[in-house]
Phi, psi and omega in degrees: 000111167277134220232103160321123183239157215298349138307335169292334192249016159289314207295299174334290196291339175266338123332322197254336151329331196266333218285018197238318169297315156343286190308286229280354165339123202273335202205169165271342148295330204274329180291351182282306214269323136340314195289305201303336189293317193310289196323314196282005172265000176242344201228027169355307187258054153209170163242135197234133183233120158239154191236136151215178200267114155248144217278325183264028154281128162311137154285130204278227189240141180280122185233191184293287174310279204325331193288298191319299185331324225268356178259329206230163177280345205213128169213124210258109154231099213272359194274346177247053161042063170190139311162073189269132171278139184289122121269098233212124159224154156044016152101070126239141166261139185243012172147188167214168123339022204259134189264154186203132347269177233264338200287094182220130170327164151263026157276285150348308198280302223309293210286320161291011192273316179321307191309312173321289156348297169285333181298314199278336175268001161303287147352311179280317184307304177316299192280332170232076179296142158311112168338122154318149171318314154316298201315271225284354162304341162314279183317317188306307218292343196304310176299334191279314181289353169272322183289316155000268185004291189283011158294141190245009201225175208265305191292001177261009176242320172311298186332278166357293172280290153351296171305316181267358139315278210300358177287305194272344183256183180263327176315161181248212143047098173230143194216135178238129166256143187217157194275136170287096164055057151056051190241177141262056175234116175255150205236102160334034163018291169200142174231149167208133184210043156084276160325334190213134219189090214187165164248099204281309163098062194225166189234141148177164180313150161282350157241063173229147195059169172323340186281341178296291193313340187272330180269344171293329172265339178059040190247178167268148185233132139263135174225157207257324183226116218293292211304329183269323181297337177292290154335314176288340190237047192041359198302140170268119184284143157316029212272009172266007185249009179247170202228029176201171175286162183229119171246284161287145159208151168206151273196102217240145163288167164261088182254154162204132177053079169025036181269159116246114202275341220163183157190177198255121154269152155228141198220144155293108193258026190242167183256135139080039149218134186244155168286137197250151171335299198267006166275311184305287178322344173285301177340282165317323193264325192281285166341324177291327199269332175276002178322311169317287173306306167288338178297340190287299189300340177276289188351278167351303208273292185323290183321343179262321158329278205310326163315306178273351165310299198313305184315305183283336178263342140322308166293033156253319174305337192278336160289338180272338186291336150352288195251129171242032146270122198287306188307331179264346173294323217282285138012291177335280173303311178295300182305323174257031180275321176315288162311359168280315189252339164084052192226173180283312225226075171226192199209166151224165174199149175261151185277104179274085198311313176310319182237023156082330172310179152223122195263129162316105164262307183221168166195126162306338175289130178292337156288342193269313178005278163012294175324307180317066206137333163294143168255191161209135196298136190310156207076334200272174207110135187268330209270331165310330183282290165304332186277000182279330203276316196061040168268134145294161198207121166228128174224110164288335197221112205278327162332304205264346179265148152245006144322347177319172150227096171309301190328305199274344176286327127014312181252009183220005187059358168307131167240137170257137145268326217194129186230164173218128177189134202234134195294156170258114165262109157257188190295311167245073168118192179277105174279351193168224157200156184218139204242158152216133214245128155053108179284106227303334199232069146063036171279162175274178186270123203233176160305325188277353124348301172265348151264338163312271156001299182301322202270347154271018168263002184286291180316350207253350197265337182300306171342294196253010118307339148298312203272008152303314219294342201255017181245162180317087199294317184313263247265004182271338182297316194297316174282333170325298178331288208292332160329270207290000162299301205276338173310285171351292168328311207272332178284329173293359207230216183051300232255331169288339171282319168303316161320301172310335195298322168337283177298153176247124184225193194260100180009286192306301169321324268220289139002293151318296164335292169333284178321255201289026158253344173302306167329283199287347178238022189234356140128006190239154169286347198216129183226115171229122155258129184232135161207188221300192131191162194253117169246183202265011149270343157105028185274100207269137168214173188251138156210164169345153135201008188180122174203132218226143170069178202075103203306131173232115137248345183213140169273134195286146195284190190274142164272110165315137175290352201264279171350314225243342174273354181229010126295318153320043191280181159324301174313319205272012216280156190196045203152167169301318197247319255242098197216122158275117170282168228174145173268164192300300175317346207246105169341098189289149163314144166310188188247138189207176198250321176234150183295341181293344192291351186270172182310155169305313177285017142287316203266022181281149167276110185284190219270307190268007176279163176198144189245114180233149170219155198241129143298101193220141167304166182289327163281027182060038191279142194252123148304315199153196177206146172250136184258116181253156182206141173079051150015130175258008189270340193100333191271156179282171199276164177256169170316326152303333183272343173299315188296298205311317165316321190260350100345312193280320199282321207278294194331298162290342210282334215257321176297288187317303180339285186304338183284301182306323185289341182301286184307343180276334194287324263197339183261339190267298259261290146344293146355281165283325136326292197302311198275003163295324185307312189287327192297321168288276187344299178305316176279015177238308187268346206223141235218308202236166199289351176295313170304282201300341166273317148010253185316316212300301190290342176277338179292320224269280155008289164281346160323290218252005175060043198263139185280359205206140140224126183230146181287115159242153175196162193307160153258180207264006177304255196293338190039082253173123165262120165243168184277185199227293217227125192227155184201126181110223160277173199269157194273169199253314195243071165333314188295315155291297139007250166021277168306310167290336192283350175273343188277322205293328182302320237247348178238003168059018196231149175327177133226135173213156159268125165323183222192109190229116153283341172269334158266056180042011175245180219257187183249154182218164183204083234262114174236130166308161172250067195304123183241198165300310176277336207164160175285133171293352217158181152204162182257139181238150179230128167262170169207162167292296176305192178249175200278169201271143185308186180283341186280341178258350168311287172341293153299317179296339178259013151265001161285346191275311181307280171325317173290336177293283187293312177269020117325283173301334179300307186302302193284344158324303197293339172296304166321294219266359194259317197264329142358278188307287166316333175281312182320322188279295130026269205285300184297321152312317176269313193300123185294349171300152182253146199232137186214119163266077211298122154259192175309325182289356175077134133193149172278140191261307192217147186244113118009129181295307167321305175326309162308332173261352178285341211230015184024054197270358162261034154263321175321154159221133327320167175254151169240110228242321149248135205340314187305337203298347188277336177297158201061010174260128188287151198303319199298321148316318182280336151346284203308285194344300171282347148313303182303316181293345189234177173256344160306147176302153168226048152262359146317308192293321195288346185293324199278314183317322185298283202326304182327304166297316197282318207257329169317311156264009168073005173305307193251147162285327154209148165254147187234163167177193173207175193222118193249122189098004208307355191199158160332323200247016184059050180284175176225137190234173193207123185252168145212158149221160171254165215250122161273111148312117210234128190296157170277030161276328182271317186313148186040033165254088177290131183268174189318095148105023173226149206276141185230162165272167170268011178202146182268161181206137164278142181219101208278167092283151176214113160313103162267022205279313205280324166297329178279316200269358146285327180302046136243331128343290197283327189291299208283340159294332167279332181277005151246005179261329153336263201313310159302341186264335180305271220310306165296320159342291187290343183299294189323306184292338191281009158252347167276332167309296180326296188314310179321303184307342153086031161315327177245170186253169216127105182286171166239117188277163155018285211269278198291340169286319154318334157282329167320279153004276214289305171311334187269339173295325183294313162342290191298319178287332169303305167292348192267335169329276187336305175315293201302336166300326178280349215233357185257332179302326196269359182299315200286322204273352183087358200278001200259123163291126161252138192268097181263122155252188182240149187214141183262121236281331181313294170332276203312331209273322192295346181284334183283311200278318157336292171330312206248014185323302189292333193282340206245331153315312184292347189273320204090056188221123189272151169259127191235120177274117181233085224255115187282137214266008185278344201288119145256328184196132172256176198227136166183183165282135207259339172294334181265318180300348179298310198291337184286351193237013126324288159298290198303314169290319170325299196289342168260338158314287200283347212236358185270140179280164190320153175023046154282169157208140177263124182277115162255155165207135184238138143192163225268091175249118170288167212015032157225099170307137177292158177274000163298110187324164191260185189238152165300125192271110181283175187274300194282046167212339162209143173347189151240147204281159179300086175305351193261330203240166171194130164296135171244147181235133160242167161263134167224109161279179168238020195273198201293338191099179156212149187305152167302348182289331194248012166265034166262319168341304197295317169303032184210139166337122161045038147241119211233157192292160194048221190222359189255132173271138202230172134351115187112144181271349190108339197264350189284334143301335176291332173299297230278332188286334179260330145317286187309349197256332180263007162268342203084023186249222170190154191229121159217151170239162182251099201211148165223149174300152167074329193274020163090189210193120164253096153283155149225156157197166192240143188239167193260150170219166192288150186309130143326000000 
């Protein structure tokens, strides 16, 4: 055991002094520069050099020590007189030490080994931090993610991984999405959310749901709540497509090679579980790392598809090339394309050049047969749409197109999600379209889709292209001839109807015309037109109005429109417009690509056939339809006669148009003549509200041909709806009559009854009386027939509105008339004098009393009645009165500002007073006020004149005879002051004497105690008084002050000094909360003493037993008090801080005070409640008047039962 001697274990115990500097080094400089201060503060006559082995270093040359270092801690070398020490930490050397020369106590080596030592596991600390929590979940996660790696097929690694997200996140729920074939589509890839654990095969756009925002930015998304972050970013969320509920989730991309193909979600399907930072950040890392292996793994899978599409569609061509039958090629193709594409469904169909159709030639489904041989009329469709465009067309979702054509899944129980269709192009053109419907595993339909596709419509265009080669040319030239033989006709006879067509007349007239000119020019003997009508069930049919050639005995009854669209189907359809009814009796034709293909004994016009073409306006709204009947060839039409028909048919659809817009033209017009009429009437002749429903219901009546029209409106008692006003014949059901004018009330909307002859009832038609508030009422009308559409609904209720508002209009004006009269009234009687400002700042209306308050019939000019002030602007009339008067005039300019301020809405009101204001030394007390102005009129200023945003009142109140008591009364008091100081101080200075035993003559007890008492009562008389003497000289400005700079700690500790014993007997601790920015206030040090006197004294007396009271001061910078600031002399204080002011609060416990009383209390002999309390009342009224003659300002913050806090503020000095 080595034995120290107390120079040794000083050195030691100084050593060990540093190691503490040492531990706390921040960096490995600050550790260097540390180690050299020590070595040279412990080993001053040596030299100390440290070396350490660092990896970005040279290494230093291998000696004798250094080898030695890795056994021993200390290694001693005298032939080169020096000592190197081991740096070791956690079994590693990390460098050395060498001291030169070697002459070292063995105290010395004790206290550097230590030293060494610490440096060196110091040293190690650095350089090697402990792993964050994240690291290390990393690290655990790395090997199960390097075996991942090597899956090469996509669901055992999606399986995979997913498990071991849910392992490792608090989510249930993990999913990989990925993009479907570089499309806008993503396809659900795997989900496993612990019950379940599949490939679900579900879709939707990239920017539909919350998953959108991770690809749009191609950032990681966290959401705390799925649905509301959905919400927040307008997003529609995905929660029907998931297969658990989702509440946090979030939601990371899929990149490779700067690609992003996809991305990974995880979600909660419990409430009230969340991700933590380094849960999220795992995620993201984990999804990052795996990017790769599934991009491999998609690659893989895709390459093996497109191998076997390429396959199968080499054998279908190698099949088609086969067969020199179009038709089984044609079979061919529609049967494996379903299989190709993985759809349910497909069909082909050719395009039938005479009428634009396109016809069902083959469909694969054995249910889909049906189909075959049906058309669709051109354009319609999706497959019309391609065959229009000669665009391929792909729509996964048939909901959403109306291009759809609905009819045949309707007739075959087929439902499409989905097409794919693509034009057939032959040489000269569109031979057709080949469809494929909804794909087996709900995928959407891509580009790559449609060249596969595509390239089986090229074989399907080769097919009918050979089976051109086998028709007939003779006989296709021949017919050809006669089509233009028969066009040629059909057009001269066209070109004459268009002229009669031209003009616009009148429907009825017009009509007839039509009918036999259709008769002479379209090639049929029999012409009937039918068009729309509305009955008053909103039911829309066709009926007659005109029919020319032909046997008629009974006019046929009206046709439902529902009806009249499903006699008209598709199958009959031969043309755009254009439909043969065909008789029933007559066997229909096979299915063919064109109608010449049928037999010649097919195209005779049977006995029941009829030719209908539909009428439609330029927005395709359906007019009606024309029926040709009798042929004059015997034959049914061929494609030319069809066009021409349907040319003849568009000609009329333009006639009837213009006749009907005339006649709507020629009703609105007439309309509008009445209700112009009425509008003058009201605004000339007619005064009370009886005249104006009078007129209204008899115009409203012949207007509208109403057998009846009656009033109702409320009583103005009981609000009780009675009729009022009745004109015509009597109503057939009152009682309903009644009811609708309460429904017309009570939903403000028309209500009417239909008009039935077989149940006797008549049609009425109920319009409300729109007021401001509420309906005034309603008007009901009857008629025999039925009631009238909306468009003429329409004109009666702006006769019903008008007549209404201008009712309301009369008694508004009956308000405003007795308004006006109490106004006048009231300004007139009252001695305040009124000046009423509008926006334009000019006077609207003045008072007589203003004028004798403001002595303007003294003025020059004089001004002697109210009116003469109207329309005269407020700045003008100031100056005037200004010029004319002895007021001061930073008074006037004080009111002008309040005028502005309120005027502009800065303020709510302003008050002041104006002194010497007329020749007699009046004192006048102003205010002004903010007129409540609706927002409609505000700020409508006209072009280029300044408007305020508020009209203002501006009261006077003579006060002269109230100042000169108040100035009376100060001076009775301040001479009752001054006279009571002088006995007072006599009294106590002889009751002192006495106590003091000045004179001789013992006292007993009992008289020294009465002494006592008197000299204490003295004393508190006097010290009133003084406060009384000292708030008079406050209020007169007479009181001097010593503004010195005071130190706010010093002043607060001097007070509480003061006030120690009184705060003893209670048992009440004082708690200081002193802002160290608070540093010097600028004041008087006697009064502010006394003001942190009064307050605390009043939370002393009024605080329960063992309390405790709080001061607290600090420094608020920019906010000036609004108490004006006080002028400083230079020789007597700094000059104040204009920016800053101290604030100090008391904060007590005691009973509070009501809101009522906290302004109250700050006035003279006034005290909180209602209860006469201890005390006079003056101490706050002092404290208020102090704090006011520093620039400051005193309020307190108080509630009952809840204590009492003042504050107030002080100016303090420039720093």
């Amino acid at each position: 055991m080595t034995l120290f001697s107390p120079d040794e274990l000083t050195f030691i115990e100084r050593c060990q002094g540093y190691l503490e500097r040492l531990v706390q080094a921040a960096d490995l400089a600050e550790l260097d520069q540390y180690s050299a201060d020590l070595f040279q503060a412990l080993l001053s006559e040596h030299r100390s050099t440290v070396v350490w082995d660092d990896e970005h270093q040279a290494p230093p040359p291998l000696t004798h020590a250094t080898s030695s270092l890795s056994q021993h801690h200390v290694v001693t070398e005298p032939e080169d007189n020096r000592v190197v020490f081991a740096l070791r930490a956690t079994g590693h050397l990390l460098g050395s030490v060498t001291v030169t020369p070697g002459n070292l106590t063995p105290a010395q080596v004790a206290g550097i080994k230590l030293v060494t030592s610490v440096i060196a596991l110091t040293r190690y600390t650095l350089t090697h931090p402990v792993p964050s929590a994240l690291e290390q979940r990393k690290a655990r996660l790395r090997p199960a993610l390097e075996r991942l790696r090597d899956a090469v097929t996509m669901e055992p690694l999606l399986h995979d991984l997913c498990a071991l997200l849910r392992s490792v996140l608090p989510f249930r729920v993990v999913a990989c999405l990925l993009r479907y074939r570089n499309s806008v589509w993503l396809e659900m890839s795997y989900i496993n959310s612990g019950d379940v654990a599949e490939v679900p095969r579900l879709y939707w756009r990239l920017d539909a749901g919350l998953i959108s925002a991770v690809i749009t930015s191609k950032q990681s998304l966290y959401a705390e709540d799925y649905v509301t972050e959905c919400q927040r970013r307008g997003i529609a969320p995905l929660t029907a497509n998931s297969p658990t509920p989702i509440f946090a989730w979030m939601g990371a991309p899929l990149y490779s090679n700067k690609e992003l193909f996809g991305a990974m979600i995880t979600y909660s399907d419990v409430p009230d579980v969340r991700l933590s930072a380094d849960d999220q950040a795992l995620f993201a890392w984990v999804v990052a790392e795996m990017a790769g292996p599934i991009r491999s793994a998609q690659r893989y899978e895709r390459a093996a598809e497109e191998a076997r599409q390429r396959d199968a569609l080499n054998r279908i061509a190698r099949a088609i090339n086969s067969s020199l039958d179009p038709d089984a090629v044609l079979r061919l193709i529609v049967e494996r394309a379903p299989i190709l594409l993985h759809a349910e469904e497909s069909s082909l169909l050719l395009l039938d050049k005479q009428t634009g159709e396109l016809v069902f030639r083959c469909v694969a489904n054995p249910s889909g047969h049906q189909l075959v041989g049906q058309r669709i009329p051109p354009g319609q469709g999706i497959a019309g749409h391609v065959a229009s465009t000669g665009q391929a067309t792909i729509i996964n979702d048939t909901r959403s197109d109306g291009r759809f054509y609905r009819e045949f899944d309707s007739e075959n129980g087929f439902i499409t999600r989905s097409i794919l269709a693509v034009p057939l192009r032959g040489v000269d053109g569109i031979k057709g379209v080949i469809e494929v419907l909804n794909r087996r595993d709900n995928a959407p339909f891509t580009d790559y889709d449609r060249g596969l596709l595509e390239a089986l419509a090229d074989q399907a265009v080769i097919a009918l292209e050979n089976a051109r080669r086998f028709a007939s040319v003779d006989q296709a030239l021949t017919e050809r001839l006669h089509e233009l033989d028969r066009s040629n006709a059909r057009l001269y006879t066209i070109l004459r109807a268009s002229n009669v067509l031209r003009s616009a007349r009148q429907l009825e007239l017009l009509l007839p015309e039509l009918a036999t000119l259709l008769s002479k020019s379209s090639g049929f003997a029999s012409t009937t037109i039918f068009l729309t009508r509305r009955n008053d069930a909103g039911q829309s049919y066709l009926i007659q109005v005109a029919r020319s050639g032909g046997a008629q005995t009974v006019v046929p009854e009206p046709m439902a429109l529902e009806a009249f669209e499903t006699m008209l189907c598709p199958v009959a359809a031969r043309g755009r417009i254009t439909y043969l009814l065909e008789d029933p009796s007559i066997p229909a034709p096979p299915a063919a690509p064109a109608p010449e293909a049928h037999p010649p004994q097919l195209r005779r016009w049977q006995a029941n056939d009829h030719i209908w073409c539909k009428l439609f306006d330029h927005q395709g709204t359906l007019l009606g339809a024309l029926r040709f009947d009798d042929p004059e060839d015997g034959l049914r039409p061929d494609t030319v006669q069809v066009q021409i028909l349907e040319i003849l048919t568009n000609q009329v659809a333009t006639a009837i148009e213009n006749a009907e817009l005339y006649a709507a033209q020629q009703v609105n017009l007439n309309r509008m003549l009445a209700l112009n009429g009425l509008g003058q009437a009201i605004n000339t002749s007619l005064r009370s509200p009886e005249q104006i429903y009078a007129f209204t219901t008899h115009g409203m009546q012949e207007l509208s041909e109403a057998r009846w029209a009656r009033v109702f409106l409320f009583h103005a008692t009981n609000h009780e709806l009675q009729a009022k006003f009745h004109t015509g014949t009597q109503p057939v059901d009152q009682p309903r009559v009644l009811h609708l004018a309460e429904r017309a009330i009570a939903t403000r909307r028309p209500q009417k009854q239909a008009h039935s002859e077989a149940e006797a009832r008549e049609g009425i038609l109920a319009l409300p009386l729109p007021g401001t508030l509420k309906p005034a009422g309603a008007i009901c009308m009857g008629y025999s027939q039925n009631v009238p559409e909306a468009a003429e609904i329409e004109t009666l209720i702006l006769f019903a509105s008008q007549a209404a508002r201008a009712v309301e209009h009369l008694h508004l004006l009956d308000v405003i008339r007795q308004g006006r009269d109490q106004l006048a009234s009231i300004m007139a009687s009252t001695r305040e004098g009124m000046l009423l400002v509008n926006q334009q700042q000019q006077i609207a209306v003045a008072n007589a009393s203003f004028l004798h308050l403001a002595g303007t019939a003294v003025w020059s000019p004089a001004i002697e009645t109210p009116e003469a002030l109207d329309g005269m602007p407020l700045d003008a009339l100031l100056a005037l009165w200004q010029h004319n008067v002895e007021a001061l005039p930073d008074e006037f300019e004080l009111l002008a500002q309040g005028m502005t301020a309120v005027a502009h809405g800065d303020e709510p009101a302003a008050y002041g007073q104006l002194h010497n204001c007329i020749r007699g030394a009046r004192f006048l007390e102003w205010s002004v006020l903010r007129v409540a102005t609706s927002e409609s009129i505000r700020y409508q200023a006209p072009p280029g004149q300044m408007m305020s945003p508020y009209a203002i009142l501006i009261t006077m109140r003579d006060i002269t005879a109230a100042k000169e008591a108040e100035e009376l009364r100060s001076e009775l008091t301040n001479m009752m002051v001054h006279d009571l100081r002088s006995p007072l101080t006599s009294i106590i200075t002889s009751i002192d004497m006495v106590l003091r035993g000045r004179f001789q003559g013992g006292k007993s007890a009992m008289q020294h105690e009465i002494l006592s008492i008197s000299y204490d009562s003295a004393q508190k008389l006097l010290a009133m008084v003084t406060l009384l003497l000292d708030i008079s000289r406050l209020e007169d400005g007479k009181m001097p002050l010593e503004y010195v700079t005071l130190a706010v700690d010093d002043l607060v500790r001097r007070v509480l000094d003061q006030m120690h014993l009184i705060a003893q007997t209670k048992e009440i601790s004082f708690k200081l909360e002193l802002d160290p920015e608070a540093q010097t206030l600028v004041g008087d040090d006697e009064l502010i003493q006394r003001v942190f006197q009064n307050i605390i004294d009043n939370a002393l007396k009024f605080s329960p037993p063992q309390a405790q009271i709080t001061l607290q001061a600090r420094r608020i910078n920019d906010a000036p008090p609004k108490v004006t600031r006080p002028v400083v002399p230079d020789d007597q204080a700094p000059q104040l801080d204009p920016t800053a002011v101290i604030e100090f609060a008391i904060r007590d416990t005691g009973p509070g005070i009501k809101l009522a009383d906290h302004e109250r209390i700050f006035s003279r002999f006034a005290q909180a409640g209602t209860r006469r309390k201890t005390g006079s009342g003056l101490g706050l009224a002092f404290c208020k008047l102090v704090v006011e003659a520093h620039g400051g300002q005193i309020w307190v913050e108080s509630s009952p039962e809840q204590g009492s806090t003042f504050f107030f503020t002080l100016p303090t000095a420039v720093r």
